[in-house]
C-alpha positions as CSV (number, residue, x, y, z in Angstrom):
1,X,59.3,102.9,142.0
2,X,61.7,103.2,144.9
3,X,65.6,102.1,144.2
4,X,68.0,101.9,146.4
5,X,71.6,102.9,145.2
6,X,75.0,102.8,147.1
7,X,76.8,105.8,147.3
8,X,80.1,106.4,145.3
9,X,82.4,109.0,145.0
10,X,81.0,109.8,141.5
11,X,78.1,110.9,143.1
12,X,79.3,113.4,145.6
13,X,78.1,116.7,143.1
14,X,74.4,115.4,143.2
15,X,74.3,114.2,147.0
16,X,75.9,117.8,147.8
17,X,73.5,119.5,145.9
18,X,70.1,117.4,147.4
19,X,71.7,117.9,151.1
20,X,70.1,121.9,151.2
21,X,67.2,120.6,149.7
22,X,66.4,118.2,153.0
23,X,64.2,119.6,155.5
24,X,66.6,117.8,158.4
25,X,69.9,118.1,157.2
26,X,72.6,120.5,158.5
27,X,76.0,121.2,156.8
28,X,77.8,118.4,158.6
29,X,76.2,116.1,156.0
30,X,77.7,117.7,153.1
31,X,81.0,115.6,151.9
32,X,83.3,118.5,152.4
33,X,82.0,117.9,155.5
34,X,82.0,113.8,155.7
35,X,84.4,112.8,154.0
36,X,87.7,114.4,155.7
37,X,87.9,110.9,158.2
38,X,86.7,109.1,155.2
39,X,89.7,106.7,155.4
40,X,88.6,105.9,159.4
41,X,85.0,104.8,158.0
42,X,83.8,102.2,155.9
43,X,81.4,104.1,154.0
44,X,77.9,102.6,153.7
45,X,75.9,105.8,152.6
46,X,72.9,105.5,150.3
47,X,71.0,107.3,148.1
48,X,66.9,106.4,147.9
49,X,64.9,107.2,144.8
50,X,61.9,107.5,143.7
51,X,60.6,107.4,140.1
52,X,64.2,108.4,139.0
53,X,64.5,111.4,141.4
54,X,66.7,111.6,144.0
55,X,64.0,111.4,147.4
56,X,66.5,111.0,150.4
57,X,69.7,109.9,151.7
58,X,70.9,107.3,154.2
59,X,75.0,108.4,156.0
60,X,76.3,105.0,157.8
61,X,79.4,103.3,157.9
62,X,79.8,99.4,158.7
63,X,80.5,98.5,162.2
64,X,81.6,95.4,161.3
65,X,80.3,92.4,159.4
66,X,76.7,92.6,160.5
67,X,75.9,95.7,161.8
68,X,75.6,99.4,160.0
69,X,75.8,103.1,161.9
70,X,74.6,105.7,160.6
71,X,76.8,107.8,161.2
72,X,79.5,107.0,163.5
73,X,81.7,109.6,162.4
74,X,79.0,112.4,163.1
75,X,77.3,114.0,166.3
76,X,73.7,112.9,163.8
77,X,72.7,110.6,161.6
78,X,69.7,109.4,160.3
79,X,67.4,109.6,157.0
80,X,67.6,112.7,155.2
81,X,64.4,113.6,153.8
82,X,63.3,116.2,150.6
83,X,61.4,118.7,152.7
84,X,58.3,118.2,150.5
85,X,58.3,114.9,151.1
86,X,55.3,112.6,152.0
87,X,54.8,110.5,155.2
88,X,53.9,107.5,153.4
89,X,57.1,107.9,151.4
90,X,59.3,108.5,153.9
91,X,58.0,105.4,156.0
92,X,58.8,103.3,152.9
93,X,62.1,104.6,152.0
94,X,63.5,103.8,155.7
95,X,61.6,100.2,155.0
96,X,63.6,99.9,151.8
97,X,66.9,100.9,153.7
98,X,66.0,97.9,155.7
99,X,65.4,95.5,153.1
100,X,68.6,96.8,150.9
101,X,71.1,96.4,154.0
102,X,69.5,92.7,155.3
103,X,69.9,91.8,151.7
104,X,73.4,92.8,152.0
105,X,73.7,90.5,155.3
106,X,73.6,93.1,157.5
107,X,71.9,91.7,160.7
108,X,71.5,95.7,162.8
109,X,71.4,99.3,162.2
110,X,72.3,101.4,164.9
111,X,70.4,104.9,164.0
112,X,71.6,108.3,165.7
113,X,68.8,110.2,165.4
114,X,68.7,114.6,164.7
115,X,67.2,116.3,167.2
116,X,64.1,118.1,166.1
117,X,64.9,121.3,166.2
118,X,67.6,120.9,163.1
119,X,64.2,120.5,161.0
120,X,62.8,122.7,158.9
121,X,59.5,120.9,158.4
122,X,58.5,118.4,161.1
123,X,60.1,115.4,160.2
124,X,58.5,112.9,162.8
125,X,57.6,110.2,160.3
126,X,60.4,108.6,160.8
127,X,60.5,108.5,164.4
128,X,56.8,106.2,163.3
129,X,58.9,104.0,161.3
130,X,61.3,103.1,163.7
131,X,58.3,102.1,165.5
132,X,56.6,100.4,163.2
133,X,60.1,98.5,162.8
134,X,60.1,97.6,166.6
135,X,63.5,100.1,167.1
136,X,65.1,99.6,170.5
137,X,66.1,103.0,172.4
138,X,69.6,102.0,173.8
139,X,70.7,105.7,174.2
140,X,69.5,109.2,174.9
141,X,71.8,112.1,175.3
142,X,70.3,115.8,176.6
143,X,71.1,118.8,174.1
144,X,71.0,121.9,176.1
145,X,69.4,124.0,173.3
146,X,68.0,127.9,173.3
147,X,64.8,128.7,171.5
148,X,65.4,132.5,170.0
149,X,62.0,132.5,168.6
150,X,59.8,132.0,172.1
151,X,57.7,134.2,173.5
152,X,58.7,133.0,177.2
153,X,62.4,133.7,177.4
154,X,63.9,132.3,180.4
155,X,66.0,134.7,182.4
156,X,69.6,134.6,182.6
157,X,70.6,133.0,186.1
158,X,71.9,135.2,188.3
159,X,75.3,134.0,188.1
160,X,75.5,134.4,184.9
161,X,74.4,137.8,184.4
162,X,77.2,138.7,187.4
163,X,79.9,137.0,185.4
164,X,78.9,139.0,182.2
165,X,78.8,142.4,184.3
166,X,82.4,141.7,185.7
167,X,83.4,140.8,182.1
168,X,82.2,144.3,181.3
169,X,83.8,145.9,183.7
170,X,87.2,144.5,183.0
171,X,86.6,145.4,179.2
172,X,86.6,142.7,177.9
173,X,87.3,142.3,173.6
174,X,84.9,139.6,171.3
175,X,86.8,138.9,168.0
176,X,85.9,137.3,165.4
177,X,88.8,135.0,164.2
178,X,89.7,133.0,161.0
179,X,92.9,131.8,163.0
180,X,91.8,128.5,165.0
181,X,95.4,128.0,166.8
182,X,95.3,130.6,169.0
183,X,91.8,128.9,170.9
184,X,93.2,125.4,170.1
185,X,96.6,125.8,171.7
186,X,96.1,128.2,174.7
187,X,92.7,127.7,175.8
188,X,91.0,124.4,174.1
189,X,93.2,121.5,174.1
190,X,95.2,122.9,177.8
191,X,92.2,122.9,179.5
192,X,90.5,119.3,178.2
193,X,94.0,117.4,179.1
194,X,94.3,119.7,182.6
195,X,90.6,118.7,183.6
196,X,89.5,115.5,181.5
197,X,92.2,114.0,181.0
198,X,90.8,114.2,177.0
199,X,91.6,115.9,173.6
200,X,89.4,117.7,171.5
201,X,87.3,115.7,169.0
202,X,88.8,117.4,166.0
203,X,92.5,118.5,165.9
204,X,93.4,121.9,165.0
205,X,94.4,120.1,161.6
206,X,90.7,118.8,161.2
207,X,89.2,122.2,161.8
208,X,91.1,124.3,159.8
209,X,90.6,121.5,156.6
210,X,87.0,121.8,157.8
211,X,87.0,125.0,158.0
212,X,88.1,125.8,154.5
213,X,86.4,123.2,153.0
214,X,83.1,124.5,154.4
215,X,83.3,127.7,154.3
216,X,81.0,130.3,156.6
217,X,79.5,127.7,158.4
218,X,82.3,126.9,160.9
219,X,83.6,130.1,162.8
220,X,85.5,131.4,165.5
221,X,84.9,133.8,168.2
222,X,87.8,134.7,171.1
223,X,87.5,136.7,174.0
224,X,90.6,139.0,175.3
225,X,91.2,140.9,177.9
226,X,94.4,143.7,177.7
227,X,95.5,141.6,174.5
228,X,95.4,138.3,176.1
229,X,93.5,135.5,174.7
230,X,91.1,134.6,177.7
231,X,88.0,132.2,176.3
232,X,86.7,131.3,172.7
233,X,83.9,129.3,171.2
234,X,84.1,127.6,168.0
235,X,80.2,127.8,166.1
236,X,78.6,125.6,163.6
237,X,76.3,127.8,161.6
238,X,73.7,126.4,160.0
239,X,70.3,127.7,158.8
240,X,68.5,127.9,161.4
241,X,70.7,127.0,164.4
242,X,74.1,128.5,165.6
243,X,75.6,125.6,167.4
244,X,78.4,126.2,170.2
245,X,81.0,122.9,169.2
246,X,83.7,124.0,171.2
247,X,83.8,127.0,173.9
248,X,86.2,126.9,176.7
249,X,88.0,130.1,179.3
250,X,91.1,129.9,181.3
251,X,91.3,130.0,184.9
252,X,91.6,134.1,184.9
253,X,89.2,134.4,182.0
254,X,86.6,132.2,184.5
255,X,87.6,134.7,187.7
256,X,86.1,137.4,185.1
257,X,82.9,136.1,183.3
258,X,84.5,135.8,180.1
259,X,82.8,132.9,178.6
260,X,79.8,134.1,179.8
261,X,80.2,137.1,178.1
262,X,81.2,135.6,174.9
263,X,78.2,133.1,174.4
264,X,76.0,136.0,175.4
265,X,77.3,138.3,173.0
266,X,76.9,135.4,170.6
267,X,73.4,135.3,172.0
268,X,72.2,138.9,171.4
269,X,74.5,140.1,168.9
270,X,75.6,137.7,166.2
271,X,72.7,134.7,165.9
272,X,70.1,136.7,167.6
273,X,68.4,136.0,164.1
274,X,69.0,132.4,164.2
275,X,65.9,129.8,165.9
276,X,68.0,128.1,168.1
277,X,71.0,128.5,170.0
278,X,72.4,125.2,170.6
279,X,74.9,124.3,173.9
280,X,75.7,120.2,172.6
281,X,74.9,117.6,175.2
282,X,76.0,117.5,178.8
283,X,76.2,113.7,179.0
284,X,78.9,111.0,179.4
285,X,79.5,107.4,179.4
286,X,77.5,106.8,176.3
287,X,74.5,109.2,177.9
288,X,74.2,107.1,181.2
289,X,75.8,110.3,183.1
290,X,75.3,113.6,182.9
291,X,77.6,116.6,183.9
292,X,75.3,118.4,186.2
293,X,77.4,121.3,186.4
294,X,77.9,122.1,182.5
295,X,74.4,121.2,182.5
296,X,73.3,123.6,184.9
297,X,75.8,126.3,183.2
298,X,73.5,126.4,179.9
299,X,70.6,126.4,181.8
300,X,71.8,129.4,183.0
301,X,71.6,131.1,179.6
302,X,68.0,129.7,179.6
303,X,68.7,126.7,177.2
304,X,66.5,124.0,178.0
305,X,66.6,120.4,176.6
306,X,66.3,118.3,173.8
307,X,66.5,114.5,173.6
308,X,68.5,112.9,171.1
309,X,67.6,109.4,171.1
310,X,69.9,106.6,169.3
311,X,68.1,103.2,168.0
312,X,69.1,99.6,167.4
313,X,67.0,98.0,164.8
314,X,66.9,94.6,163.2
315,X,66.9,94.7,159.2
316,X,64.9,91.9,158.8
317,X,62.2,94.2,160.7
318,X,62.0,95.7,157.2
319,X,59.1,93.2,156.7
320,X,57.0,94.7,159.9
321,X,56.5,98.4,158.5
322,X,55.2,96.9,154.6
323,X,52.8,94.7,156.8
324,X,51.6,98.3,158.6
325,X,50.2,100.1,155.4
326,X,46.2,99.7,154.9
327,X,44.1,101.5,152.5
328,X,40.5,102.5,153.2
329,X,38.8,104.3,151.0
Protein backbone atom coordinates (compact mmCIF):
# COMPACT_ATOMS: atom_id res chain seq x y z
CA UNK A 1 0.00 0.00 0.00
CA UNK A 2 1.33 3.43 -1.09
CA UNK A 3 0.50 6.59 1.32
CA UNK A 4 1.15 9.69 0.77
CA UNK A 5 2.09 11.96 3.78
CA UNK A 6 2.85 15.74 4.04
CA UNK A 7 5.98 16.76 5.32
CA UNK A 8 6.33 18.41 8.91
CA UNK A 9 8.97 19.66 10.77
CA UNK A 10 8.65 16.59 13.11
CA UNK A 11 9.77 14.62 10.46
CA UNK A 12 13.00 16.27 9.48
CA UNK A 13 15.35 13.35 11.52
CA UNK A 14 13.81 10.56 9.29
CA UNK A 15 13.70 12.54 5.78
CA UNK A 16 17.47 13.57 6.63
CA UNK A 17 18.32 10.21 7.30
CA UNK A 18 16.41 8.53 3.82
CA UNK A 19 18.03 11.51 1.71
CA UNK A 20 21.78 9.38 1.56
CA UNK A 21 19.88 6.46 0.97
CA UNK A 22 18.41 7.93 -2.63
CA UNK A 23 20.13 6.97 -5.54
CA UNK A 24 19.44 10.78 -7.07
CA UNK A 25 19.77 12.92 -4.30
CA UNK A 26 22.65 15.34 -3.53
CA UNK A 27 23.19 17.21 -0.12
CA UNK A 28 21.18 20.23 -1.19
CA UNK A 29 18.15 18.13 -0.37
CA UNK A 30 19.05 17.65 3.21
CA UNK A 31 17.02 20.28 5.50
CA UNK A 32 20.15 21.83 6.86
CA UNK A 33 20.31 22.43 3.50
CA UNK A 34 16.43 23.39 2.59
CA UNK A 35 15.23 24.80 5.06
CA UNK A 36 17.56 28.07 5.69
CA UNK A 37 14.88 30.25 3.03
CA UNK A 38 12.20 28.21 4.61
CA UNK A 39 10.31 31.38 5.60
CA UNK A 40 10.52 32.54 1.53
CA UNK A 41 8.74 29.03 0.58
CA UNK A 42 5.51 27.59 1.22
CA UNK A 43 6.58 24.22 1.88
CA UNK A 44 4.74 21.46 0.07
CA UNK A 45 7.31 18.60 0.45
CA UNK A 46 6.09 14.95 0.73
CA UNK A 47 7.02 11.87 1.93
CA UNK A 48 5.74 8.49 -0.29
CA UNK A 49 5.47 5.17 1.41
CA UNK A 50 5.18 1.99 0.79
CA UNK A 51 3.94 -0.81 3.10
CA UNK A 52 4.99 1.47 6.06
CA UNK A 53 8.52 2.18 4.80
CA UNK A 54 9.62 5.33 3.86
CA UNK A 55 10.10 4.69 -0.51
CA UNK A 56 10.72 8.31 -1.69
CA UNK A 57 10.41 11.93 -1.29
CA UNK A 58 8.71 14.75 -3.23
CA UNK A 59 10.58 18.82 -2.34
CA UNK A 60 8.00 21.55 -3.82
CA UNK A 61 6.74 24.68 -2.56
CA UNK A 62 3.20 26.22 -3.70
CA UNK A 63 3.42 28.74 -6.43
CA UNK A 64 0.29 29.88 -5.67
CA UNK A 65 -3.23 28.53 -5.36
CA UNK A 66 -3.13 26.00 -8.10
CA UNK A 67 0.17 25.29 -9.00
CA UNK A 68 3.20 23.30 -7.01
CA UNK A 69 7.22 23.55 -7.84
CA UNK A 70 9.30 21.37 -6.86
CA UNK A 71 11.67 23.06 -5.82
CA UNK A 72 11.74 26.65 -6.47
CA UNK A 73 14.17 27.34 -3.98
CA UNK A 74 16.75 24.80 -5.40
CA UNK A 75 18.97 24.55 -8.65
CA UNK A 76 16.96 20.54 -8.75
CA UNK A 77 14.02 19.19 -7.82
CA UNK A 78 12.22 16.26 -8.56
CA UNK A 79 11.32 12.63 -6.94
CA UNK A 80 13.82 11.26 -4.84
CA UNK A 81 14.02 7.64 -5.20
CA UNK A 82 15.45 4.57 -2.65
CA UNK A 83 18.30 3.47 -4.87
CA UNK A 84 16.88 -0.13 -4.75
CA UNK A 85 13.86 0.88 -5.86
CA UNK A 86 11.68 -0.71 -8.65
CA UNK A 87 10.49 0.91 -11.89
CA UNK A 88 7.02 -0.09 -11.44
CA UNK A 89 7.13 1.57 -8.08
CA UNK A 90 8.65 4.57 -8.85
CA UNK A 91 6.12 5.14 -11.82
CA UNK A 92 3.30 4.82 -9.27
CA UNK A 93 4.68 6.82 -6.47
CA UNK A 94 4.99 10.07 -9.00
CA UNK A 95 1.25 8.86 -10.09
CA UNK A 96 0.26 9.08 -6.40
CA UNK A 97 2.05 12.56 -6.13
CA UNK A 98 -0.33 13.44 -8.75
CA UNK A 99 -3.44 12.24 -7.37
CA UNK A 100 -2.46 13.58 -3.63
CA UNK A 101 -1.80 17.34 -4.96
CA UNK A 102 -5.16 17.39 -7.50
CA UNK A 103 -6.98 16.16 -4.46
CA UNK A 104 -5.56 19.04 -2.77
CA UNK A 105 -6.85 21.41 -5.74
CA UNK A 106 -3.71 21.76 -7.13
CA UNK A 107 -4.38 22.25 -10.98
CA UNK A 108 -0.06 22.02 -12.22
CA UNK A 109 3.23 20.91 -11.10
CA UNK A 110 6.10 22.47 -12.40
CA UNK A 111 8.98 19.69 -12.10
CA UNK A 112 12.81 20.72 -12.23
CA UNK A 113 14.28 17.76 -13.10
CA UNK A 114 18.30 16.42 -11.79
CA UNK A 115 20.51 15.90 -14.36
CA UNK A 116 21.54 12.35 -14.69
CA UNK A 117 24.81 12.40 -13.78
CA UNK A 118 23.84 13.25 -9.91
CA UNK A 119 22.55 9.46 -10.03
CA UNK A 120 23.92 6.79 -8.55
CA UNK A 121 21.77 4.14 -10.24
CA UNK A 122 20.02 5.11 -13.49
CA UNK A 123 17.01 6.79 -12.44
CA UNK A 124 15.14 7.23 -15.84
CA UNK A 125 11.86 5.77 -14.73
CA UNK A 126 10.67 8.83 -13.97
CA UNK A 127 11.61 10.68 -16.94
CA UNK A 128 8.74 7.54 -18.41
CA UNK A 129 6.27 8.82 -16.02
CA UNK A 130 6.33 12.23 -16.90
CA UNK A 131 5.58 10.77 -20.21
CA UNK A 132 3.18 8.63 -19.47
CA UNK A 133 1.59 11.80 -17.65
CA UNK A 134 1.78 13.86 -20.96
CA UNK A 135 4.58 16.33 -19.14
CA UNK A 136 5.19 19.49 -21.22
CA UNK A 137 9.05 20.48 -21.68
CA UNK A 138 8.77 24.36 -21.15
CA UNK A 139 12.53 24.61 -20.24
CA UNK A 140 16.01 23.25 -20.80
CA UNK A 141 19.07 24.68 -19.40
CA UNK A 142 22.84 23.20 -20.60
CA UNK A 143 25.10 21.98 -17.53
CA UNK A 144 28.62 22.24 -18.71
CA UNK A 145 29.77 19.00 -16.84
CA UNK A 146 33.32 17.03 -16.86
CA UNK A 147 33.23 13.19 -16.92
CA UNK A 148 36.58 12.15 -14.67
CA UNK A 149 35.84 8.64 -15.30
CA UNK A 150 36.11 8.50 -19.41
CA UNK A 151 38.44 6.93 -21.32
CA UNK A 152 38.32 9.86 -24.02
CA UNK A 153 39.45 12.97 -22.18
CA UNK A 154 39.08 15.97 -24.10
CA UNK A 155 42.08 18.20 -24.24
CA UNK A 156 42.46 21.31 -22.56
CA UNK A 157 41.97 24.24 -25.20
CA UNK A 158 44.82 25.96 -25.94
CA UNK A 159 43.94 28.94 -24.22
CA UNK A 160 43.39 27.48 -21.40
CA UNK A 161 46.40 25.58 -20.92
CA UNK A 162 48.36 29.17 -21.75
CA UNK A 163 46.44 30.85 -18.97
CA UNK A 164 47.45 28.01 -16.51
CA UNK A 165 51.22 28.20 -17.65
CA UNK A 166 51.34 32.05 -17.10
CA UNK A 167 49.59 31.41 -13.75
CA UNK A 168 52.58 29.15 -13.07
CA UNK A 169 54.92 31.33 -13.88
CA UNK A 170 53.69 34.19 -11.82
CA UNK A 171 53.49 31.66 -8.83
CA UNK A 172 50.58 31.60 -8.18
CA UNK A 173 49.10 30.14 -4.32
CA UNK A 174 45.65 27.67 -4.17
CA UNK A 175 44.27 27.85 -0.52
CA UNK A 176 41.94 26.15 0.84
CA UNK A 177 39.71 28.53 2.91
CA UNK A 178 37.00 28.19 5.74
CA UNK A 179 36.71 32.11 5.54
CA UNK A 180 33.96 32.92 2.62
CA UNK A 181 34.28 36.97 2.93
CA UNK A 182 37.42 37.33 1.59
CA UNK A 183 35.96 35.72 -2.19
CA UNK A 184 32.55 37.25 -1.45
CA UNK A 185 33.69 40.83 -0.86
CA UNK A 186 36.68 41.30 -3.21
CA UNK A 187 36.21 39.12 -5.99
CA UNK A 188 32.43 37.56 -6.05
CA UNK A 189 29.85 40.12 -5.40
CA UNK A 190 32.41 43.30 -7.17
CA UNK A 191 32.58 41.49 -10.18
CA UNK A 192 28.60 40.30 -10.69
CA UNK A 193 27.34 44.14 -9.89
CA UNK A 194 30.56 45.50 -12.24
CA UNK A 195 29.52 43.14 -15.22
CA UNK A 196 25.80 41.85 -14.63
CA UNK A 197 24.46 44.27 -13.03
CA UNK A 198 23.42 41.10 -10.49
CA UNK A 199 24.23 39.70 -6.89
CA UNK A 200 25.16 36.42 -5.97
CA UNK A 201 22.33 33.94 -5.32
CA UNK A 202 23.35 33.37 -1.71
CA UNK A 203 24.70 36.15 0.44
CA UNK A 204 27.75 35.74 2.27
CA UNK A 205 25.25 35.28 5.33
CA UNK A 206 23.54 32.29 3.52
CA UNK A 207 26.86 30.62 2.80
CA UNK A 208 28.45 30.72 5.87
CA UNK A 209 24.86 29.39 7.75
CA UNK A 210 25.14 26.82 4.93
CA UNK A 211 28.28 26.20 5.33
CA UNK A 212 28.14 25.26 8.93
CA UNK A 213 25.13 23.67 8.80
CA UNK A 214 26.38 21.36 6.19
CA UNK A 215 29.50 20.70 6.97
CA UNK A 216 32.40 19.29 4.28
CA UNK A 217 30.19 19.46 1.56
CA UNK A 218 30.39 23.25 0.77
CA UNK A 219 34.14 24.57 0.47
CA UNK A 220 36.22 27.24 -0.52
CA UNK A 221 39.28 27.47 -2.69
CA UNK A 222 41.13 31.12 -3.33
CA UNK A 223 43.86 31.79 -5.54
CA UNK A 224 46.70 34.60 -4.60
CA UNK A 225 49.33 35.93 -6.13
CA UNK A 226 52.17 37.88 -3.73
CA UNK A 227 49.48 37.74 -0.83
CA UNK A 228 46.71 39.17 -2.82
CA UNK A 229 43.44 37.55 -3.26
CA UNK A 230 43.16 37.14 -7.11
CA UNK A 231 40.21 34.33 -8.04
CA UNK A 232 38.27 31.74 -5.93
CA UNK A 233 35.69 29.12 -6.51
CA UNK A 234 33.21 28.05 -4.08
CA UNK A 235 32.51 23.83 -4.46
CA UNK A 236 29.57 21.72 -3.68
CA UNK A 237 30.91 18.35 -2.78
CA UNK A 238 28.86 15.61 -3.09
CA UNK A 239 29.41 11.91 -3.59
CA UNK A 240 30.11 11.63 -6.66
CA UNK A 241 30.34 15.12 -8.16
CA UNK A 242 32.39 18.22 -7.14
CA UNK A 243 30.25 21.07 -8.39
CA UNK A 244 31.90 24.62 -9.15
CA UNK A 245 28.71 27.07 -7.47
CA UNK A 246 30.55 30.06 -7.58
CA UNK A 247 34.12 30.86 -9.21
CA UNK A 248 35.12 34.27 -10.29
CA UNK A 249 38.96 36.27 -10.91
CA UNK A 250 39.70 39.89 -11.01
CA UNK A 251 40.71 41.85 -13.86
CA UNK A 252 44.70 41.16 -12.99
CA UNK A 253 43.92 37.69 -11.71
CA UNK A 254 42.28 37.19 -15.64
CA UNK A 255 45.67 38.96 -17.25
CA UNK A 256 47.37 35.93 -15.41
CA UNK A 257 45.36 32.63 -15.83
CA UNK A 258 44.33 32.43 -12.36
CA UNK A 259 40.96 30.92 -12.60
CA UNK A 260 42.22 28.75 -14.92
CA UNK A 261 44.64 27.51 -12.75
CA UNK A 262 42.39 27.19 -9.90
CA UNK A 263 39.65 24.96 -11.47
CA UNK A 264 42.46 22.92 -12.87
CA UNK A 265 44.14 22.34 -9.77
CA UNK A 266 40.60 21.47 -8.57
CA UNK A 267 40.63 19.28 -11.61
CA UNK A 268 43.77 17.19 -11.05
CA UNK A 269 44.41 17.56 -7.55
CA UNK A 270 41.52 17.71 -5.19
CA UNK A 271 38.32 15.85 -6.96
CA UNK A 272 40.39 14.03 -9.38
CA UNK A 273 38.63 11.01 -7.51
CA UNK A 274 35.30 12.37 -8.01
CA UNK A 275 32.89 11.17 -11.43
CA UNK A 276 32.10 14.39 -12.48
CA UNK A 277 33.31 17.77 -12.43
CA UNK A 278 30.43 20.03 -12.77
CA UNK A 279 30.66 23.88 -14.37
CA UNK A 280 26.50 24.88 -13.62
CA UNK A 281 24.65 26.03 -16.71
CA UNK A 282 25.61 28.76 -19.09
CA UNK A 283 22.08 29.85 -19.90
CA UNK A 284 19.83 32.94 -19.25
CA UNK A 285 16.44 34.23 -19.61
CA UNK A 286 14.90 31.16 -18.24
CA UNK A 287 17.28 28.87 -20.69
CA UNK A 288 16.17 30.72 -23.92
CA UNK A 289 19.89 32.23 -24.08
CA UNK A 290 22.95 31.01 -23.63
CA UNK A 291 26.35 32.75 -22.69
CA UNK A 292 28.41 31.52 -25.47
CA UNK A 293 31.52 32.75 -24.03
CA UNK A 294 31.25 31.14 -20.32
CA UNK A 295 30.05 28.35 -22.39
CA UNK A 296 32.91 28.05 -24.51
CA UNK A 297 35.23 28.74 -21.33
CA UNK A 298 34.19 25.17 -19.68
CA UNK A 299 34.39 23.66 -22.78
CA UNK A 300 37.80 24.57 -22.64
CA UNK A 301 38.46 22.36 -19.66
CA UNK A 302 36.72 19.65 -21.79
CA UNK A 303 33.26 19.75 -19.96
CA UNK A 304 30.68 18.85 -22.25
CA UNK A 305 26.93 19.00 -21.69
CA UNK A 306 24.11 17.94 -19.88
CA UNK A 307 20.43 18.83 -20.37
CA UNK A 308 18.41 19.72 -17.53
CA UNK A 309 14.94 19.67 -18.61
CA UNK A 310 12.01 21.41 -16.45
CA UNK A 311 8.29 20.03 -16.90
CA UNK A 312 4.76 21.40 -16.53
CA UNK A 313 2.27 18.74 -15.78
CA UNK A 314 -1.47 18.55 -15.11
CA UNK A 315 -2.37 16.65 -11.74
CA UNK A 316 -5.42 15.33 -13.02
CA UNK A 317 -2.91 13.52 -15.57
CA UNK A 318 -2.46 11.27 -12.53
CA UNK A 319 -5.26 9.09 -14.06
CA UNK A 320 -3.17 8.61 -17.55
CA UNK A 321 -0.10 6.65 -15.96
CA UNK A 322 -2.73 4.02 -13.70
CA UNK A 323 -4.45 3.58 -17.19
CA UNK A 324 -0.63 2.60 -18.66
CA UNK A 325 0.14 -0.55 -16.38
CA UNK A 326 -0.80 -4.12 -18.19
CA UNK A 327 0.09 -7.41 -16.94
CA UNK A 328 0.82 -10.32 -19.23
CA UNK A 329 1.86 -13.26 -18.00
Amino acid sequence: MIKVVPYIPELRTEWDEFVPQCKNAPFLFLRSYMDYHKDRFDDCSLMIYRNERLAALFPANRKNEHTIISHEGLTYGGLLISFDEYSENTIQYFAEILRYYHDAGIQKLFFKQIPSFYASVSCEDIDYALFLAQAKVFRVDLNSTLDLRSPNTIPYQRRRKTGINVAKKNGIQIVETSDFRQFWNEILIPNLQQRHGASPVHSLEDIEYLSQENSGCIRQFNAYNDGQIVAGCTIYEMKNTARAQYFSGCNEGRKIGALDYLIHYLITEVFHQKHYFDFGNSNIEKGKKVNLGLLAWKGGFGARSFAQRFYEVETSNYKLINQAFIYIS
